[in-house]
MARDREN-369462 format. One record per residue: x, y, z of N, C-alpha, C, O in turn. Coordinates in steps of 0.2 Angstrom, whole numbers, plus 5000, padded with zeros to 4 digits. Atoms other than C-alpha are relative to their C-alpha. Layout:
REM MARDREN-369462
XYZXYZXYZXYZ;...
//
This chain:
REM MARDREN-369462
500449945000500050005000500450065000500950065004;500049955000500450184996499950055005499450085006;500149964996500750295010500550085000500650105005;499749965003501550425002499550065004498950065003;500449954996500850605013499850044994500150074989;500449945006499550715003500250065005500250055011;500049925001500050905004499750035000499450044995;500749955001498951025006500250065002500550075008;499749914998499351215005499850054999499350054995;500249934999498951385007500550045002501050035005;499249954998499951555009500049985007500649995009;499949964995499551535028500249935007500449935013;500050064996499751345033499949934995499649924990;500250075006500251165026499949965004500149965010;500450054996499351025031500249924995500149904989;499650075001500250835031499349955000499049955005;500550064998498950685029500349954999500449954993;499750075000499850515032499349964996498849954999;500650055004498650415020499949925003499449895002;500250094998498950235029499750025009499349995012;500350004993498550305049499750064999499450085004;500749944998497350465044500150055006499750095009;499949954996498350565054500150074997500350084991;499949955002498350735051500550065004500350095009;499749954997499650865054500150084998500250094992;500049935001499651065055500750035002500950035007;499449964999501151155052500250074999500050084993;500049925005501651345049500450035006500450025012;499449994998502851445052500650014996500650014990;499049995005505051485051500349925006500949915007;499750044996505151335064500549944996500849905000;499850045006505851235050500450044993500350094989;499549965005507051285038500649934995501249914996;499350065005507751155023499750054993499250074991;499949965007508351255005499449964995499149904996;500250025007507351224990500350034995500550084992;499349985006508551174976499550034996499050014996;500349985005507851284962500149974994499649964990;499750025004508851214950499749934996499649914991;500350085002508251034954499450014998499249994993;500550005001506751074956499650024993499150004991;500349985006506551154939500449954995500049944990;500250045005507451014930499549935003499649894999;500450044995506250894942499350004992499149964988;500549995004504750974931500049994992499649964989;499950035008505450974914500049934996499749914991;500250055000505750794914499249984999498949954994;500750045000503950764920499550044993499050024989;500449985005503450894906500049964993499649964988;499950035007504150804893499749934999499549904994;500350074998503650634900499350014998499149954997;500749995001501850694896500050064995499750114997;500149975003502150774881499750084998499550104992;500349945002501750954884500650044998501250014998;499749965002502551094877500050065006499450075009;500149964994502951244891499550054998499250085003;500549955002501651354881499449955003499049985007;500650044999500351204885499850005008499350015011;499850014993500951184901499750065006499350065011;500249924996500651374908499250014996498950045000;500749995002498851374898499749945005499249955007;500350024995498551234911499950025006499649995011;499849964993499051344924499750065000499650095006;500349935000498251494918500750055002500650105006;499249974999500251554919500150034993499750034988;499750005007501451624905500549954999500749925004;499750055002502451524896500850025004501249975006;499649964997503751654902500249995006500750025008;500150014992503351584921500449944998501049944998;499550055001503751414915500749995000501249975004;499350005001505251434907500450025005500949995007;499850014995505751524921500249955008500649985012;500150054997505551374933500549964999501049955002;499350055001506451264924500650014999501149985001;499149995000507851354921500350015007500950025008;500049994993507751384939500450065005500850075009;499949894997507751584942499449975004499749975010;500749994996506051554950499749945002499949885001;500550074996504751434960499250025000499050075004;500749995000502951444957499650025007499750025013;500449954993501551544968499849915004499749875000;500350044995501151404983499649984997499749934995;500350005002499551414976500049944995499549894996;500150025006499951334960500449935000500649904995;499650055002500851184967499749905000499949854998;500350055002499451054969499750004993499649944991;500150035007498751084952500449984997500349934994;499550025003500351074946500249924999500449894994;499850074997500550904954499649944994499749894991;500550045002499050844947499949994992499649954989;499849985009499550914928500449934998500249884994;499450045002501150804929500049935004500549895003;500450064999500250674938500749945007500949885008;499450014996501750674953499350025007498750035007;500449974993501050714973500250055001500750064997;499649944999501450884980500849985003501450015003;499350004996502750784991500450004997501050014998;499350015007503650744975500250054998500850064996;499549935005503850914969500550035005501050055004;499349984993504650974987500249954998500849954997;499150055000505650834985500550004995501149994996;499550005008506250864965500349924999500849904997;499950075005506050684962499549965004499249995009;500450064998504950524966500349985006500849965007;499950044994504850464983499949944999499549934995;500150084997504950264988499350005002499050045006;500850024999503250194988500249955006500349895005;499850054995503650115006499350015004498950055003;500549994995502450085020500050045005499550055009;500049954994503050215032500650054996501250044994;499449945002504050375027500250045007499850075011;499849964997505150435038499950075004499850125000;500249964996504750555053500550094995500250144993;499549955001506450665047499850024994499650084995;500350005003505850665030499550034997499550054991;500749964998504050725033500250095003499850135003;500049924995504950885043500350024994500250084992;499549955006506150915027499350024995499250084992;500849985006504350915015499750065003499550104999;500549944997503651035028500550065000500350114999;499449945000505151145029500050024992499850084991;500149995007505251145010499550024997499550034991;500849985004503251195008500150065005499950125002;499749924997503851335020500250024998499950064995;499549935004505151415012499750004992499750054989;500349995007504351374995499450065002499250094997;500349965000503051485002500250085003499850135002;499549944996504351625011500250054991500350114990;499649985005505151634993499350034994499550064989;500649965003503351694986499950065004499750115001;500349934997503051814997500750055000500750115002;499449965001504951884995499950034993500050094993;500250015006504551874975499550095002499750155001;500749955000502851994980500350055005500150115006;499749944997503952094991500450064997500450124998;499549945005505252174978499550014994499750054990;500250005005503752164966499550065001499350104997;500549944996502752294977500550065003500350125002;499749945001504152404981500450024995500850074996;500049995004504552414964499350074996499450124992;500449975004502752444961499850055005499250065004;500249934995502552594977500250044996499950094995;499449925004503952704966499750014995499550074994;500549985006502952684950499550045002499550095000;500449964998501552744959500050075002499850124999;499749934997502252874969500050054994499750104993;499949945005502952954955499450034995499250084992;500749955006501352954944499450035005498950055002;500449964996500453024959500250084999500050144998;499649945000501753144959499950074993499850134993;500049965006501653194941499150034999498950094997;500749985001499853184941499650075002499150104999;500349954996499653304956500350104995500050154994;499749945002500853434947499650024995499350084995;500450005007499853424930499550045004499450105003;500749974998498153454941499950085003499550125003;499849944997498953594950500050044994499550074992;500049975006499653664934499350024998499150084996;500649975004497853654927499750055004499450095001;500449964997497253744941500150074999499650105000;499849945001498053904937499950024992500050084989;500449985008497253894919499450005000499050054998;500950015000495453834923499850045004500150095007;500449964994494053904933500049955004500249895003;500050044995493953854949499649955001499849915005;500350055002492453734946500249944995500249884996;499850055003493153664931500749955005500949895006;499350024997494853644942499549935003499549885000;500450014997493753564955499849904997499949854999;500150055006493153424943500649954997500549894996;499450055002494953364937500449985006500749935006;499750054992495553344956499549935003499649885005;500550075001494053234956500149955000500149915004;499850035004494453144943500849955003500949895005;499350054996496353114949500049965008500249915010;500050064993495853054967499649944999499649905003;500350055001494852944959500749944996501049894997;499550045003495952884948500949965005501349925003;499250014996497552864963499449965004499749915007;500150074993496252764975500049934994500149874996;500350075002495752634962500750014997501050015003;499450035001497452624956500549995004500949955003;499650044995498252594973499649955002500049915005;500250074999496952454974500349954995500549894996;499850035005497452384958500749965001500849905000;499049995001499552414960500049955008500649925008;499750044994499452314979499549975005499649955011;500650054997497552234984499649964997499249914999;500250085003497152144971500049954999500649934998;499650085000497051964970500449984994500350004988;499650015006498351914959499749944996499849944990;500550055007497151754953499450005005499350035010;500649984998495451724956499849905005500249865004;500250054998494751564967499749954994499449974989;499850035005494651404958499250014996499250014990;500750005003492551404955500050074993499550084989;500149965006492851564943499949964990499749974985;499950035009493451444929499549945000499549904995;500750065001491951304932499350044997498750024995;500849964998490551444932500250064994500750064991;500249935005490151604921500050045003499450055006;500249964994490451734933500250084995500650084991;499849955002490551904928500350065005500750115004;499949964994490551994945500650005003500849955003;499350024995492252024956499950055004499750115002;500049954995492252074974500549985006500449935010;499449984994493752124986499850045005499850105005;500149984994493152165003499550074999498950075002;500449915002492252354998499950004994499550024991;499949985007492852344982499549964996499349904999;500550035006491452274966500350024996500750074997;499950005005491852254951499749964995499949914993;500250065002490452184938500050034991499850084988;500149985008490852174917499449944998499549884999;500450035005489452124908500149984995500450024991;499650065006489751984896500650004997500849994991;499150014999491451974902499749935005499249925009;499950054994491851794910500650015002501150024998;499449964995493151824923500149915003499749885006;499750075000494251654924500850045002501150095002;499049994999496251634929500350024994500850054993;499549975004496551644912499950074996500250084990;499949935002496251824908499950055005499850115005;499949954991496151884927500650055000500550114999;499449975002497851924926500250074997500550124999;499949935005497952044911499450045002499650105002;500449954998496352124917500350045006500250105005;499649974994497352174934500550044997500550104998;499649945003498752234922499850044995500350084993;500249945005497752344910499550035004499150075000;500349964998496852414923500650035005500350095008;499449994996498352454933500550064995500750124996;499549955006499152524916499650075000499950135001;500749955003497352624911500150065010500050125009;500249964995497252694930500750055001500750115002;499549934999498952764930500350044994500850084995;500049965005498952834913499650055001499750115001;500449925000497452924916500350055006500350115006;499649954994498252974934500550064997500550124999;499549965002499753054924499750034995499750094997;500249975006498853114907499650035001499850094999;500749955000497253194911500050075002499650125001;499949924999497853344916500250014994499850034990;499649995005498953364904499550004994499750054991;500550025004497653314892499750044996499750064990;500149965000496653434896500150075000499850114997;499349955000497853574898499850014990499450064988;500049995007498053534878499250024998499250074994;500749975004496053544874499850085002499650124999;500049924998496053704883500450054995500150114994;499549985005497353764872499749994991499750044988;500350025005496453694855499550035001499550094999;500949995002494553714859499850045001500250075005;500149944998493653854861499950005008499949945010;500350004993493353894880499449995004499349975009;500850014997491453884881499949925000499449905003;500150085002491553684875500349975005500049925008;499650034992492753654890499550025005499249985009;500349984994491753754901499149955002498949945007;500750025002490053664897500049914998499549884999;500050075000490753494893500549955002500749905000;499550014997491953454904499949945003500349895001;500350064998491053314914500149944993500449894993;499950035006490953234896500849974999501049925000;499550045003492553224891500549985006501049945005;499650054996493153164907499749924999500149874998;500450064999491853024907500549974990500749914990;499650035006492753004888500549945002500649885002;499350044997494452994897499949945005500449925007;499950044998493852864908500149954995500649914995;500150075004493152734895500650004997500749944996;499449995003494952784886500349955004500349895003;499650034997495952734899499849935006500249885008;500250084998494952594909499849974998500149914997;500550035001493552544904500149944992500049884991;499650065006494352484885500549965000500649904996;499350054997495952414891499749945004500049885004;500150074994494952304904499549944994499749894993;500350045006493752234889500449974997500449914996;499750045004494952214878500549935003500749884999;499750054999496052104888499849935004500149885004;500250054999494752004895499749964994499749894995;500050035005494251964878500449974996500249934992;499350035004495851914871500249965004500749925002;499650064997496251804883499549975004499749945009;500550024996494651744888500049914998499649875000;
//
């Protein structure tokens, strides 16, 4: 008999199930500390891909990944999100404890107490080393922000010394609106969706306060992603641009068209900058 431990994981806790005694164990934590070879690990996978004839484009279309992420893997810069290590398993038809291990375990009657702690220590830092990934990836993306808040704010000021103070009034609006939904974009949203997205038709997404519903948009793992980054892109273009924007139609158009249709051509510059970028990329990659 096979007693080989199922794996089960989450960012916050991995849970060990001895398959022949039904014991179940809770662990989590730095109390546990063994390397994860990246290297192995990533030629571990490519064997199993090739063994089951995928290509790494195939392979990340199973994953709702890029092919970009794969390749990464194997060549072993990188380790997949936590998340993605039981479908994984289940792709290339390996258990989780196999992929922390970067080879097949012995199909014996009893595995090893030491063993069991190196798989748990290895499902910990496989998960430490995501959250390190999401830590330089967030303060790369605070500076981005910052600075398009920065620019944004100067533009809207600028404008202010051109506009009336109503119209002013209307384009700071606009920019606070534009810097809160894009600080939720740039570091509150999910980076994927729960797995019932990709079984169901859903069109709805909702973050704590936040909603967000595209009609006859279906919202799955595989165009979540790009949705997140062209709305991320669209919010902080409009944050830098719209002033600016406007600036220039002011300069062009007569003054009584701005004065009288300015709500307009904002509501323009949203559909510009969010509202088409989010469509499009949910349909191209739907």
């Amino acid at each position: 008999m096979t007693t080989l431990p199922t794996v089960y994981l989450d960012s916050t806790e991995i849970i060990l199930k001895q398959k022949a005694s039904g014991d179940i164990i809770f662990l989590g934590g730095d109390f546990l500390n063994f390397e994860m070879d990246k290297e192995k690990f990533g030629e571990f996978i490519t064997a199993l891909r090739k063994e089951k004839g995928f290509t790494q484009k195939e392979l990340a279309e199973k994953l709702f990944v890029s092919d970009k992420a794969v390749s990464k893997w194997e060549r072993g810069q990188s380790l997949p999100d936590i998340t993605l290590l039981n479908p994984l398993a289940d792709i290339l038809d390996v258990t989780p404890a196999e992929l922390l291990n970067c080879g097949r375990l012995e199909q014996s009657e009893n595995i090893a107490p030491e063993q069991v702690d190196e798989l748990v220590g290895k499902a910990i830092n496989f998960s430490d080393e995501d959250e390190k990934a999401k830590h330089l990836t967030n303060t790369k993306g605070i500076l981005i922000y910052l600075l398009c808040v920065i620019v944004g704010a100067v533009g809207a000021t600028f404008c202010g010394l051109v506009y009336l103070e109503s119209i002013n009034i209307v384009i700071w609006t606009f920019e606070w609106l534009f810097a809160i939904f894009g600080a939720y974009f740039m570091f509150f949203a999910k980076e994927r969706l729960p797995e019932y997205y990709d079984s169901n038709k859903i069109s709805l997404y909702g973050h704590g306060a936040f909603r967000m519903n595209l009609p006859g948009v279906t919202l799955n793992n595989r165009n979540w992603p790009y949705i997140v980054k062209s709305a991320r892109t669209g919010l902080l273009s409009g944050l830098v641009s719209t002033p600016f924007l406007f600036l220039l139609a002011y300069w062009i158009l007569p003054g009584h068209i701005i004065d009288n249709w300015i709500k307009l051509l904002f509501l323009i510059a949203a559909i510009a900058f969010i509202v088409v970028p989010i469509y499009w990329a949910a349909y191209k990659h739907k």
